[in-house]
N, C-alpha and C positions, 0 to 999 in steps of 0.2 A: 268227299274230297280228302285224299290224302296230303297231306303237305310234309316236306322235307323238314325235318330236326335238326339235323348234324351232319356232315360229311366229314369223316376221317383220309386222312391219305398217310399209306404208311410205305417209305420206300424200302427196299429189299435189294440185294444181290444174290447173284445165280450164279454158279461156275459154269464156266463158258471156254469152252474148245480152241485150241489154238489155229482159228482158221482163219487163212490170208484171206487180205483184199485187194481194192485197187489201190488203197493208198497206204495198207501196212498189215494189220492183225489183230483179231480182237484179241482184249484183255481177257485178265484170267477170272473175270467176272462182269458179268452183265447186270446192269441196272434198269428196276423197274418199279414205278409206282403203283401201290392197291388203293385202288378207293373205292369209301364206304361209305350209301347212301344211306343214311336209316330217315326212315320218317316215323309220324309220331304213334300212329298203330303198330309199331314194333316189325317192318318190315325192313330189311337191308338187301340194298340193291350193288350189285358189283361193278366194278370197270378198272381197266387196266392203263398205263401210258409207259410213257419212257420214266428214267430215273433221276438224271440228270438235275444239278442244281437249278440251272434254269425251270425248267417243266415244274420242280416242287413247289417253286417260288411262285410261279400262276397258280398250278393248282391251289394252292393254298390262302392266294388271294382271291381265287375267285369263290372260292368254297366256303368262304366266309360272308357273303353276298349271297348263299341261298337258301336259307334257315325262313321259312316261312311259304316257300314257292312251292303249288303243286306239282307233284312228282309226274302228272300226267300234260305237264304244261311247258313242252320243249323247246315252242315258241319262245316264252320266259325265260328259259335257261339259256339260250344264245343270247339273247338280250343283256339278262343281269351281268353273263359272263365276259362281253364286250362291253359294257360300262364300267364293269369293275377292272378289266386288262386296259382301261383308256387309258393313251400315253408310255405302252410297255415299250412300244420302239417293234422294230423290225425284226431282230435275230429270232433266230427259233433253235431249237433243240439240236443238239449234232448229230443224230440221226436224219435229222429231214434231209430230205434232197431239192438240188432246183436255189431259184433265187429267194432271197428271205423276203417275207412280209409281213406286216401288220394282221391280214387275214388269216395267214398262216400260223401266225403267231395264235391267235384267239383261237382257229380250229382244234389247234392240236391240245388246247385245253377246253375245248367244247364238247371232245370226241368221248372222254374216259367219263365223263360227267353225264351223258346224254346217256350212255351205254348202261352206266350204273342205273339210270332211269328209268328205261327199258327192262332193266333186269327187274326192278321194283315193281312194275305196272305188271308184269307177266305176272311176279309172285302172288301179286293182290288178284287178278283174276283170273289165275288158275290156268294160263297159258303158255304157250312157249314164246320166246320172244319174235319166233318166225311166223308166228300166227299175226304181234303187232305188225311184221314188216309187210302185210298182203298173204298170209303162205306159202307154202312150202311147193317149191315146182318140183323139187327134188329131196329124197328121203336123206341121201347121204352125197356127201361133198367132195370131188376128185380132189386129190393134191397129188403135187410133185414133188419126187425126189429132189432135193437143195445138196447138189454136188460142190464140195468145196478143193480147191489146195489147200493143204493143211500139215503143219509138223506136227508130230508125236507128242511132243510135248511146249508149254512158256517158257521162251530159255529163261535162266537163271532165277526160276521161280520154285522154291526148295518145296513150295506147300502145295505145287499143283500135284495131283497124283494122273498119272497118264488114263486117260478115258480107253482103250484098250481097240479104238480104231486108227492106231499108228499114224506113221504120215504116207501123204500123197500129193506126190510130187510130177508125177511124169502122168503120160498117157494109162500106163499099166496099173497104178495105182489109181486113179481116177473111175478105172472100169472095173478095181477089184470093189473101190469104195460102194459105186453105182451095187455092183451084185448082192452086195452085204444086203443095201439098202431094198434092193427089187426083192431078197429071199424075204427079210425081215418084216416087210412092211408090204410090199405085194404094190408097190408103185408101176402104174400101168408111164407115166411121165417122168423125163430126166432134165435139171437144167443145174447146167455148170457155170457156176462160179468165175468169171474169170477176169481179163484185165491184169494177170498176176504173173503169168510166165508168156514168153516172146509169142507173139500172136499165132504164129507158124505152130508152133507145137501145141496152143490151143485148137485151134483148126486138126491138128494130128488127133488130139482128145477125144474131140467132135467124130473123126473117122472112126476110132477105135470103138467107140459108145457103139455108132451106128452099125461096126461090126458085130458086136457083140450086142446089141439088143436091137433086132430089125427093125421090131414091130411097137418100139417106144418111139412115141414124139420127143424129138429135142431140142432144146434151148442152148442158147450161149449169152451170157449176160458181160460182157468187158467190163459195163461201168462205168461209160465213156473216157478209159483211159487210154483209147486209138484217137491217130491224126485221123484226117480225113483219105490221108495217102496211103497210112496203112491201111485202114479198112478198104480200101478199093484194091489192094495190093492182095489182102487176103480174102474178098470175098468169091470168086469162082473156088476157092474149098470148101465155102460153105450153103454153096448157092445146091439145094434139092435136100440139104441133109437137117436142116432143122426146119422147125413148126417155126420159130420167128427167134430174131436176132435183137439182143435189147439193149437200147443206149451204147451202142458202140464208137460214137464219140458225143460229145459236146454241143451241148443246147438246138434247138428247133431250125434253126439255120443249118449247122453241121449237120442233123438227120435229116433233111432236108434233101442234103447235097448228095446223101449215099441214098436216098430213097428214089432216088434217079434214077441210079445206077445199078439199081438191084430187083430182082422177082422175091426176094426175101421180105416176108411180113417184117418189118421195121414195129417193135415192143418199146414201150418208155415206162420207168418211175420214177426218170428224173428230170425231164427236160418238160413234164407237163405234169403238175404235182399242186395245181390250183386252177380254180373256175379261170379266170380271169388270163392262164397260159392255153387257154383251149383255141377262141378263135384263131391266132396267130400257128400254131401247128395244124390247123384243118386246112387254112387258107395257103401254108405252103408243103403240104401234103407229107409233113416230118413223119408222120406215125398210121401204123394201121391198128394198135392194139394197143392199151392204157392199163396200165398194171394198180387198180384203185387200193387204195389201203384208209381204211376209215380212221387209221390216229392224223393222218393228213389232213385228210380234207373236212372232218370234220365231225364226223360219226357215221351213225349210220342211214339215217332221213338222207343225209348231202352224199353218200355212197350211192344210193338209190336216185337220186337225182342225176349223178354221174351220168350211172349208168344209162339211163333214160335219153343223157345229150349223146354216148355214143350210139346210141343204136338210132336215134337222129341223124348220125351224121357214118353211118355205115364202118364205125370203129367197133372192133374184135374189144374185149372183155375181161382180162385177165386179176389178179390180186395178188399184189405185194405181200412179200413176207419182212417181219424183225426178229429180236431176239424174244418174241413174247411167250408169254405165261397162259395157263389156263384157260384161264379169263377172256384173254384176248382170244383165244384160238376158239373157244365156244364165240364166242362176238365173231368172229370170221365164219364160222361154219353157219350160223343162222344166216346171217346178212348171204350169204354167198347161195344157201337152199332158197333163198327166197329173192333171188333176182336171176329173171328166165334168160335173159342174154348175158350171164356171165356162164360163158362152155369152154373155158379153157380150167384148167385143171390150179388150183390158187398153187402160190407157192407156200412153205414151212418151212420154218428154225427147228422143230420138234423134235426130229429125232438126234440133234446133236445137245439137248436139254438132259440136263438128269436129275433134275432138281424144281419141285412145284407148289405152290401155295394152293392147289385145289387137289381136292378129297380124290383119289385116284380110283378109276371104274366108271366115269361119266362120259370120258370123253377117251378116243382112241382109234389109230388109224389102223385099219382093215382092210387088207384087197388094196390100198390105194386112196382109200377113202374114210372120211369119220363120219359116222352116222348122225342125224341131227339131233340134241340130247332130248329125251324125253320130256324130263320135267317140267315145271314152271319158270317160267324168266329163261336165262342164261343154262339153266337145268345142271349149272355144277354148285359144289358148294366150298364154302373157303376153310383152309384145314388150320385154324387158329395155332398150332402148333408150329406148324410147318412156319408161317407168317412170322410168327416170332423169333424164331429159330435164324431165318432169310433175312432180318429185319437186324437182327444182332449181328449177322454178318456182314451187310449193311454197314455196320457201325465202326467193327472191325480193319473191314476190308481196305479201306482208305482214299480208294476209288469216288467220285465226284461229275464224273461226266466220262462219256466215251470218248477214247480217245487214241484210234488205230496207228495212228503216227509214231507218236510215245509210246505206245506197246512194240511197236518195228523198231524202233531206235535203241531198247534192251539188247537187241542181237546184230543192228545195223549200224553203228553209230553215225549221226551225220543226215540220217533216211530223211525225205524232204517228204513224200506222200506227194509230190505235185502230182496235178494231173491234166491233160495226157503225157504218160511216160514213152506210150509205143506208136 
């Protein structure tokens, strides 16, 4: 029996791209928590979350409740982790999407905790963590190109140094970004960003892509910041030309209304983002496809379990991307080779990342795809340097929570972020 010693959580910042949203821009740094399972045979097991004040504050409370729990006993670790979150309330993290809750609350500190577990159990027996999830259906793991609008640089931020992918603003720029990305990276899949410039000229984006890359499947992500009149206003420009259309507006009712009205697979990761929003979308047929992301829902046993209800109920498969690290993106690539109906290609943050707390050469997209890591556990290792370095800037940086609004308000004064805008 291995039993857990200590969990450390060290939070970090990442310089992070000035790419629009639906409700503003991220900052000029990303926030993420490392956490570190060691147990008492000298094994450290990894896992990633958000950074955010909130998320540290669980974490840190619940990591103190599991100093003596076997590392193989995950049952246990939802448990301690729910009695020790008893009473946190409902908010969750500002990253999550979807209405807050209690459960959501607990997942999303169940998820970085479970995974470092995982990573533990593999190291102790000499496996990959995709051998613990059932194996591997698949050797290596499709992703999508994560097409953004995005300016050149953070206005009136003197210490950002411009990342050298300019901006893109219009249709032409959006197809030069995709190319970079298709040369670079060998992405067979494209999905845009959007909810950020007038719907009509995302729709023009969409043409242009599918001009220019025939034989890529496409996406269109709004973010649900369309009415329901715009969407119905805009979708014969997009009806034949993408693989599916995600959260283009507002909660399970709103997709609901345009799932009516459309032959277009209808995508969510925001209008069903917990067990508990699944019936109510099946029952009024809001979604064909569930974009899972394991800091949601809860790791990755309850990914697998997802998974499981959609292919129950004849839902498509897809996985949410954030601004994640290493860590996470090895935890995405196991979870995703070892779950046989997930066939849509995951989305990534990655290539607009320049900046990593893991040893570089373990993991890396090829053709389109990362391969699943070899090693034991998670198969990457954490670059103590690098951590440190991330960790002071962190400290620096002054940043406390995400916060796209206040990042748009530097150059907009006044910017509200409501949503829906269009």
């Amino acid at each position: 029996m291995s039993r857990i010693a200590d969990v450390t959580v060290t939070p970090v910042a990442v310089k992070d791209a000035p790419l629009l949203t639906s409700i503003g821009v991220h900052q000029p740094y990303a926030l993420r928590s490392i956490v570190e399972v060691r147990t008492g045979d000298g094994i450290t097991g990894l896992g990633e979350a958000y950074g955010d004040d909130t998320t540290l504050h669980r974490l840190r409370t619940a990591a103190a409740a599991l100093p003596g729990l076997d590392v193989f006993d995950l049952n246990g670790l939802a448990a301690r982790v729910a009695a020790a979150l008893a009473g946190v309330g409902a908010a969750t993290p500002t990253e999550l999407a979807g209405e807050a809750s209690v459960a959501k609350a607990v997942a999303s500190v169940v998820a970085p905790l479970e995974v470092a577990c995982y990573d533990a159990q593999g190291r102790l027996l000499g496996r990959p963590v995709a051998d613990l999830l059932g194996g591997r259906v698949r050797d290596a793991v499709p992703f999508s190109a994560y097409l953004f609008y995005r300016w050149a640089e953070h206005p009136r931020d003197p210490g950002y140094a411009p990342d050298g992918w300019g901006e893109a603003l219009d249709p032409d720029g959006i197809v030069a970004q995709a190319r970079r990305l298709v040369d670079e990276y060998g992405f067979a899949s494209l999905k845009l960003k959007g909810g950020v410039r007038r719907p009509e000229e995302e729709a023009e984006a969409v043409q242009a892509l599918r001009d220019a890359f025939p034989g890529h499947p496409l996406r269109l992500d709004p973010n649900a910041n369309w009415t329901i009149e715009t969407a119905l206003r805009v979708l014969p420009a997009l009806e034949g030309r993408l693989e599916y259309l995600e959260d283009p507006v507002p909660g399970r009712d709103g997709m609901a209304a345009i799932a009516a009205r459309t032959g277009l697979p209808l995508a969510t990761n925001m209008c069903v983002t917990a067990f508990e929003e699944i019936p109510e979308a099946v029952a009024l047929g809001s979604v064909r496809v569930v974009l899972g992301d394991h800091h949601y829902w809860g790791g990755l046993r309850a990914s697998q379990k997802l998974a499981g209800i959609c292919e129950t109920f004849g839902l498509g498969l897809s996985m949410h991307s954030n601004s994640h690290l290493g860590i996470s993106l090895a935890a995405m690539t196991h979870l995703a080779a070892a779950t046989p109906n997930l066939t849509y290609a995951c989305d990534t943050h990655s290539p607009w990342q320049s900046e990593d707390v893991v040893e570089p050469g373990a993991i890396a997209i090829r053709d389109g795809s990362i391969a699943v890591p070899g090693g034991p556990g998670l198969g990457v290792e954490l670059d103590r340097d690098a951590l440190a370095r991330l960790h002071e800037q962190y400290l620096r940086c002054g940043f406390r929570d995400r916060d796209d609004v206040a990042a748009m308000r530097v150059a907009v004064p006044g910017w509200t972020g409501h949503r829906p805008r269009f």
